[in-house]
VEXDREN-2710 file (C-alpha; in Angstrom, 1 decimal):
% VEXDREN-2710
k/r/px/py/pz
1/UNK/-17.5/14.2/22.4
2/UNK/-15.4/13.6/25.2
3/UNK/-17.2/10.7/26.2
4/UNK/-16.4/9.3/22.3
5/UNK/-13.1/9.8/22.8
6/UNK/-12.6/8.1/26.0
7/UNK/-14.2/5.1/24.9
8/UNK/-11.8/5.3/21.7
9/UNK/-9.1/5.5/23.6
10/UNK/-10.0/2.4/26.3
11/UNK/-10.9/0.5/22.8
12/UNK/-6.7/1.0/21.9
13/UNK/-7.8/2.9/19.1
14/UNK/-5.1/5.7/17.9
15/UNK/-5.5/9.2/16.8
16/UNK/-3.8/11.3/14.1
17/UNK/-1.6/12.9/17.0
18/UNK/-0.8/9.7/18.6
19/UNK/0.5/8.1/15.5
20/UNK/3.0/11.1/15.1
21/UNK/4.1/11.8/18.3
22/UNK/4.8/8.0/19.2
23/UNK/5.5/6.2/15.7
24/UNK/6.1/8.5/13.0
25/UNK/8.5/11.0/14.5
26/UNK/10.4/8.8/16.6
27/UNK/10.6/6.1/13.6
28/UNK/10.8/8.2/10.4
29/UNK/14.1/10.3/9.8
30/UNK/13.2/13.3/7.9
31/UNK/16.3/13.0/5.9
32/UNK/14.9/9.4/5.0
33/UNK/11.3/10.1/4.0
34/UNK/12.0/10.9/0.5
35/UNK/12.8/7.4/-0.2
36/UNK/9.2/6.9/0.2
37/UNK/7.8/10.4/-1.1
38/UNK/9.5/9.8/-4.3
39/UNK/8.2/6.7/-5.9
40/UNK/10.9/6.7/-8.0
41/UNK/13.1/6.1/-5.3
42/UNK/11.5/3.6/-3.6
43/UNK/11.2/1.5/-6.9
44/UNK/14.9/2.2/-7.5
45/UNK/15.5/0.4/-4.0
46/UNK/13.3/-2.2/-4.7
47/UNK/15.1/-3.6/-7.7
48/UNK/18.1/-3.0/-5.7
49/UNK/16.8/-5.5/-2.8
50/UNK/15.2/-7.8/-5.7
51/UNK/11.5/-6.9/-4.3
52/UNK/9.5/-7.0/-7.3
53/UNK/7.7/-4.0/-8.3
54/UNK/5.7/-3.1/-11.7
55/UNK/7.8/-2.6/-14.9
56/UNK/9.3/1.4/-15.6
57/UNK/8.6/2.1/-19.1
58/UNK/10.1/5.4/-18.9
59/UNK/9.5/8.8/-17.1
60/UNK/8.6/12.0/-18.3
61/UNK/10.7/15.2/-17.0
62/UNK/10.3/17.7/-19.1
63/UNK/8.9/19.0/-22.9
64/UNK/11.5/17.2/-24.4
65/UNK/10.3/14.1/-23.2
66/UNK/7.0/14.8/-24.3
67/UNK/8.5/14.5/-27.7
68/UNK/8.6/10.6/-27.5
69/UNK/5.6/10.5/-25.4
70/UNK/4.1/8.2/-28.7
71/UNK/6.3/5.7/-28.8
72/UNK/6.5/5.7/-25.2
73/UNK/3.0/5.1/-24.6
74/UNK/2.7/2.2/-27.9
75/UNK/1.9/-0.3/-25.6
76/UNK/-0.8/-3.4/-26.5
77/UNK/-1.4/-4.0/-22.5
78/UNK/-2.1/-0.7/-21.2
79/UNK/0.0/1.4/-19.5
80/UNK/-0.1/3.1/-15.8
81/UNK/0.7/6.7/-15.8
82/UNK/1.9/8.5/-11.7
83/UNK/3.4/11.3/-10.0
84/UNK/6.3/10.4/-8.7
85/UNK/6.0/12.5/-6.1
86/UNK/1.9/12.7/-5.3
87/UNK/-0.3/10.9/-2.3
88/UNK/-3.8/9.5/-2.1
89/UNK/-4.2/8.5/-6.0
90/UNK/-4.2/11.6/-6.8
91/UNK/-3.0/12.4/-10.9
92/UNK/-2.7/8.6/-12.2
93/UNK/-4.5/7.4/-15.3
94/UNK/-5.0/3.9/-15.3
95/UNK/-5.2/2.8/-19.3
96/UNK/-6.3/-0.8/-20.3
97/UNK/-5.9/-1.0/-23.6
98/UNK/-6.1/1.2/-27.1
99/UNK/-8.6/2.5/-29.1
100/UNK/-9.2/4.4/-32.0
101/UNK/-7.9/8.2/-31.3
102/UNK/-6.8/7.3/-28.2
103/UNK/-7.2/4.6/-25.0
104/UNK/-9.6/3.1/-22.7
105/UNK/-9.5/4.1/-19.3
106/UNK/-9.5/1.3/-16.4
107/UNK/-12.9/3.0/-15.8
108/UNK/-14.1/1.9/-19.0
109/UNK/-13.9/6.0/-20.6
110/UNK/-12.2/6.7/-23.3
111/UNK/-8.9/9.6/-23.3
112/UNK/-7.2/10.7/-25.9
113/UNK/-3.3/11.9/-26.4
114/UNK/-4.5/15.4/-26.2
115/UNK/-5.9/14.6/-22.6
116/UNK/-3.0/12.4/-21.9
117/UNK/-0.6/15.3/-22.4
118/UNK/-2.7/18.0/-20.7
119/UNK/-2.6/15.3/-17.6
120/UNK/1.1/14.8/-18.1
121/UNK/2.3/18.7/-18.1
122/UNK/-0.5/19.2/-14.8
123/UNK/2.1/16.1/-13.3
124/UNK/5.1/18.3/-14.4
125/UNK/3.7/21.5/-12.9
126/UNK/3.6/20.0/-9.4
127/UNK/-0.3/19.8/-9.7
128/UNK/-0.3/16.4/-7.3
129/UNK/3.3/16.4/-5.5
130/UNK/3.9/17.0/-2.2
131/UNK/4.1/20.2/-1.3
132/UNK/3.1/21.6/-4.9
133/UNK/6.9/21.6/-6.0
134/UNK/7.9/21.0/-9.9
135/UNK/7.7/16.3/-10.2
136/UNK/8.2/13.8/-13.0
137/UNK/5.6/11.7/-14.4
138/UNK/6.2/7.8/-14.4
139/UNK/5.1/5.6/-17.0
140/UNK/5.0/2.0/-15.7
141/UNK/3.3/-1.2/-16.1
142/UNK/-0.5/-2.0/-15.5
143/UNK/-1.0/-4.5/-13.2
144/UNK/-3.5/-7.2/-14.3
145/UNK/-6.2/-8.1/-11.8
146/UNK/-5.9/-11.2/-10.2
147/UNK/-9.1/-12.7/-10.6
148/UNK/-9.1/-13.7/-6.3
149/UNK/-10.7/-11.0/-5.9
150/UNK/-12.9/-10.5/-8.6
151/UNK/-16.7/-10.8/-7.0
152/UNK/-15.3/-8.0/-4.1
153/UNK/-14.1/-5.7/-6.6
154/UNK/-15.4/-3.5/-8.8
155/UNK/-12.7/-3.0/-12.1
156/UNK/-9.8/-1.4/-11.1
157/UNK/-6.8/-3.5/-9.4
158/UNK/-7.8/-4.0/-5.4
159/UNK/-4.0/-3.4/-3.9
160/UNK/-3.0/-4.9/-0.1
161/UNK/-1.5/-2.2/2.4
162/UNK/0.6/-3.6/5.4
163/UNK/2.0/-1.4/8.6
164/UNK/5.0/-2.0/9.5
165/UNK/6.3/-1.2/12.8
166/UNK/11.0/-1.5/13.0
167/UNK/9.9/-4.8/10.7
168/UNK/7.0/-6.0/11.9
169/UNK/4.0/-6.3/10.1
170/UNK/1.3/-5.8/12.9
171/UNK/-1.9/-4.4/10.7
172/UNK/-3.4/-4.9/7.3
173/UNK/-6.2/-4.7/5.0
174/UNK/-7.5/-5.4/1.5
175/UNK/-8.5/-2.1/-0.1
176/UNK/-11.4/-2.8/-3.2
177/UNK/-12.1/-0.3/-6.1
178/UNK/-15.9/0.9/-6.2
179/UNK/-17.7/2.7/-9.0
180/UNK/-17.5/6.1/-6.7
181/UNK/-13.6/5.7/-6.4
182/UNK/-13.3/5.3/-10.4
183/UNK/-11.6/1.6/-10.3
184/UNK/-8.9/3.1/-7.6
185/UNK/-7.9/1.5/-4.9
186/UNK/-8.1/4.7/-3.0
187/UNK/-10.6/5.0/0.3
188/UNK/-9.9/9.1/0.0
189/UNK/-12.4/8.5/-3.0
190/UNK/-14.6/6.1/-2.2
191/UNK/-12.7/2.6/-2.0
192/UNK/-13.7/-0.5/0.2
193/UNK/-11.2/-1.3/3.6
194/UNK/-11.6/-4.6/4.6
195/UNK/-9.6/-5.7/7.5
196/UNK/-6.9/-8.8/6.9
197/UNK/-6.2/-11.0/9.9
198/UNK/-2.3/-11.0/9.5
199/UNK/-1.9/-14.7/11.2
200/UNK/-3.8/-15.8/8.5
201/UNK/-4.3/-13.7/5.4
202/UNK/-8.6/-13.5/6.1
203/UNK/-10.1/-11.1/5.6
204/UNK/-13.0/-10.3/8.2
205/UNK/-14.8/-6.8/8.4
206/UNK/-14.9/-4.1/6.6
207/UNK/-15.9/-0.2/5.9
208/UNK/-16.1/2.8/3.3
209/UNK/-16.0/6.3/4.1
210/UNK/-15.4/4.6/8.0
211/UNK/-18.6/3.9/8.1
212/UNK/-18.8/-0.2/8.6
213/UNK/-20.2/-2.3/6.0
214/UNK/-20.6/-6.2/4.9
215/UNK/-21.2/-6.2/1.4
216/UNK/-19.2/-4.2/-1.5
217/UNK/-21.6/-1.5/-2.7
218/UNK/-21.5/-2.1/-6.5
219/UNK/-21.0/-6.2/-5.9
220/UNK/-23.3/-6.8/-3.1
221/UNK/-20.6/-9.6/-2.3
222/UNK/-19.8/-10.5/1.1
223/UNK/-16.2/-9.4/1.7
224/UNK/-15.5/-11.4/4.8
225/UNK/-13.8/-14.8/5.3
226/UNK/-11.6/-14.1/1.8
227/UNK/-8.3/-16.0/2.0
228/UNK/-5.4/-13.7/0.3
229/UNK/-3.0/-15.5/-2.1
230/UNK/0.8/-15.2/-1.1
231/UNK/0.2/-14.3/2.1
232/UNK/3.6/-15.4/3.6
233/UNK/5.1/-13.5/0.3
234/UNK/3.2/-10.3/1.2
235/UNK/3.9/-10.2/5.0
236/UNK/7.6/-11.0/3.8
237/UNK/8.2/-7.8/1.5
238/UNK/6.9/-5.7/3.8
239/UNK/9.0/-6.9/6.8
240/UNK/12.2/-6.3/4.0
241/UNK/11.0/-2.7/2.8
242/UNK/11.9/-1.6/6.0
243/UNK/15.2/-2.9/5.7
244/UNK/16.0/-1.4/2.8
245/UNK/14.5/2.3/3.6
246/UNK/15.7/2.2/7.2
247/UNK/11.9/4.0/8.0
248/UNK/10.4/2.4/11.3
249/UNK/6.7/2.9/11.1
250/UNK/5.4/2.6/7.0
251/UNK/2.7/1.3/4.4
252/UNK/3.5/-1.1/2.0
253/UNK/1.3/-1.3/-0.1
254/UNK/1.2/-4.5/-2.7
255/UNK/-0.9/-5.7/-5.6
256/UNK/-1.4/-9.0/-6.7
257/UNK/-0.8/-9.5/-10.3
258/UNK/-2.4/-12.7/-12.5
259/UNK/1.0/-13.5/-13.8
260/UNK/3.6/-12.3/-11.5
261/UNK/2.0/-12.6/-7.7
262/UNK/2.7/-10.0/-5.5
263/UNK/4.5/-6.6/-6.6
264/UNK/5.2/-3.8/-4.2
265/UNK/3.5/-0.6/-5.4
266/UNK/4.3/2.1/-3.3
267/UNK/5.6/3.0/0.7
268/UNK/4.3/5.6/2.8
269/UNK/6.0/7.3/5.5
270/UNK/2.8/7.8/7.0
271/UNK/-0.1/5.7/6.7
272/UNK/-3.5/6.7/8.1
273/UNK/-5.3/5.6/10.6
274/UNK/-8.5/4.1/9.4
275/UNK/-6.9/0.6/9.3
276/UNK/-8.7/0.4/12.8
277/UNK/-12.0/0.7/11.0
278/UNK/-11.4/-2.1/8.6
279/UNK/-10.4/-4.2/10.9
280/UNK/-12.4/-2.9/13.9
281/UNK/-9.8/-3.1/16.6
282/UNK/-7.5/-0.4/18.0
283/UNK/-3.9/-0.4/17.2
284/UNK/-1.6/0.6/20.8
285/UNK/-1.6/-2.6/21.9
286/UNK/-0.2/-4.6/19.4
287/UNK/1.9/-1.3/18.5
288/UNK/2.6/-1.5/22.1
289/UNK/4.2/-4.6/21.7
290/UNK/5.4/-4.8/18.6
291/UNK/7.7/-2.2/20.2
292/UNK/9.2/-4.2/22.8
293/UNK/9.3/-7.4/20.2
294/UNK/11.7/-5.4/17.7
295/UNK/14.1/-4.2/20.4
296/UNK/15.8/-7.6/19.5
297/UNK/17.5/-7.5/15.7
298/UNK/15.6/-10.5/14.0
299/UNK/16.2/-11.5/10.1
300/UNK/12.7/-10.7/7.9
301/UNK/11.3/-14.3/8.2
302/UNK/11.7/-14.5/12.2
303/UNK/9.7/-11.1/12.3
304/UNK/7.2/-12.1/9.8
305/UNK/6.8/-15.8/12.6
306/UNK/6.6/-13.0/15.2
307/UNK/3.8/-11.0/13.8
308/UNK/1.6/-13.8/13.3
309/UNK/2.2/-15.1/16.8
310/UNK/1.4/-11.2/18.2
311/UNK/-1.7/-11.5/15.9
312/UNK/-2.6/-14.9/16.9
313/UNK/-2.7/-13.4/20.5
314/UNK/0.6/-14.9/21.9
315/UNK/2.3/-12.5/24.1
316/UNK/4.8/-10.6/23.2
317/UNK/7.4/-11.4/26.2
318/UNK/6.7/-15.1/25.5
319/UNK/7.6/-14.5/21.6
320/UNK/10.1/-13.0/22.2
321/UNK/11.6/-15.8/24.7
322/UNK/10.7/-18.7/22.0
323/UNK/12.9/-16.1/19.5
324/UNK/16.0/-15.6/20.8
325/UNK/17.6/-19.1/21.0
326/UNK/16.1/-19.6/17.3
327/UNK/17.4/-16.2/16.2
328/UNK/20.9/-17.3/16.1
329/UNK/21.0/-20.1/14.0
330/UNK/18.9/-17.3/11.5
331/UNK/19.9/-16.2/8.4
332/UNK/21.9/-13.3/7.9
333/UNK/20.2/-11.8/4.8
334/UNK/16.8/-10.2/5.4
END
């Protein structure tokens, strides 16, 4: 074991620990988390910055809301129902489209209102928020699947999550629904990582349950050498979440919607570790410095040039020489 570990850590890779002590402590105000922890909150500052997010139908606080939960819910498309206030996927229904009695599930089951409500009050109840404390259910709108990645994924909407180190983007991947995640995005149950070269949107290796694989389970596709659409746009929105949260070290996580590209789903305050997995290279060094890259103030777009030059290998000092006489003639607005 402590031979495993020592090799880990020679490779740059990062532990639980080391994330906290270094990045999410030092970077993460407690008083500041809840814009992240609360999805309402962070969708709220969202439309505030003019990052576009999915549609809120309406939320759900209380049995009085239930009341118009019919009319609420009368919607052609499908609908997406969320904690506000819950983590790893846990408590949202994903609805495609109506049926007879009731809906179709992204999953391809069918639910009815009566299971719809029973899901709802378990939302209320705290059943899926942090810390088990009383939430809000979200009604929003469901993202369709951008056919890009359609022979990689199974159903479900595939969504992009992006570190973000003081601005930086410095590590992402792609993260595929299977059949054992139940069309989520979700790799606590049973989704696809696939590591994303951030100089150029690739995606290259990949893993499930952080085990490595090369081909998606229910697909049998290859999932390297994928090129992600609105790359620039992605890496951009997450180098401006951080702006607008204030939160140094976060996930953004964005799906890609057929007719409105790229739509920031949620943050996270703090994103795990098995980003090294996907993308099968350790994180300190290019944490490292990404650190000393964001002592200077840059706008978004500088940061997002000096992320891909980091990725693409340049070092850091060097960026950051090539940045500074540029940075001033910069735009103010992130």
């Amino acid at each position: 074991m402590l031979k495993m570990l020592q090799t880990l850590r020679k490779n740059g890779v990062i532990g639980i620990n080391e994330r906290n002590v270094n990045y999410v402590n030092p970077n993460n105000p407690r008083k500041l988390l809840r814009l992240v922890d609360d999805k309402l909150e962070t969708k709220r500052l969202a439309q505030a910055a003019m990052i576009p997010s999915p549609e809120l139908y309406g939320v759900v606080r209380d049995a009085r809301d239930m009341k118009g939960l019919p009319d609420l819910l009368a919607r052609e498309d499908g609908f997406v129902i969320k904690p506000a206030q819950g983590s790893q996927g846990k408590g949202i229904i994903v609805i495609e489209s109506p049926l007879r009695g009731g809906w179709r599930m992204a999953s391809g089951r069918r639910i009815t209102m009566e299971t719809v409500r029973f899901q709802i009050n378990n939302i209320l109840s705290g059943m899926y928020s942090l810390g088990g404390q009383p939430d809000v259910a979200m009604i929003e709108y469901r993202v369709k699947f951008d056919d890009i990645f359609g022979k990689i994924s199974f159903k479900g909407v595939p969504d992009i999550r992006v570190i973000v180190l003081r601005g930086l983007p410095v590590f992402a991947m792609l993260r595929l629904p299977t059949a054992e995640s139940d069309g989520k995005a979700n790799l606590h149950r049973g989704g696809v990582g696939v590591g994303i070269d951030i100089a150029t949107g690739l995606t290259s290796r990949a893993m499930q349950h952080d085990q490595l694989i090369e081909l998606h389970p229910d697909t049998a596709h290859a999932l390297d050498n994928v090129q992600t659409p609105y790359w620039d746009d992605i890496l951009l929105m997450a180098a401006r979440s951080y702006d607008v949260t204030g939160l140094g070290y976060i996930g953004v996580d964005v799906v890609l919607d057929r007719d409105l590209g790229p739509l920031l789903l949620e943050l996270n305050g703090r994103p795990g570790i098995s980003i090294q997995i996907a993308n099968r290279r350790g994180m300190r060094s290019i944490l490292q410095q990404a650190d000393e890259l964001s002592r200077t103030k840059h706008a978004a777009a500088k940061r997002v040039e000096l992320a891909k030059e980091l990725a693409g290998g340049a070092p850091a000092s060097a960026a950051s020489d090539r940045a500074a006489p540029q940075e001033q003639n910069a735009a103010a607005a992130p």
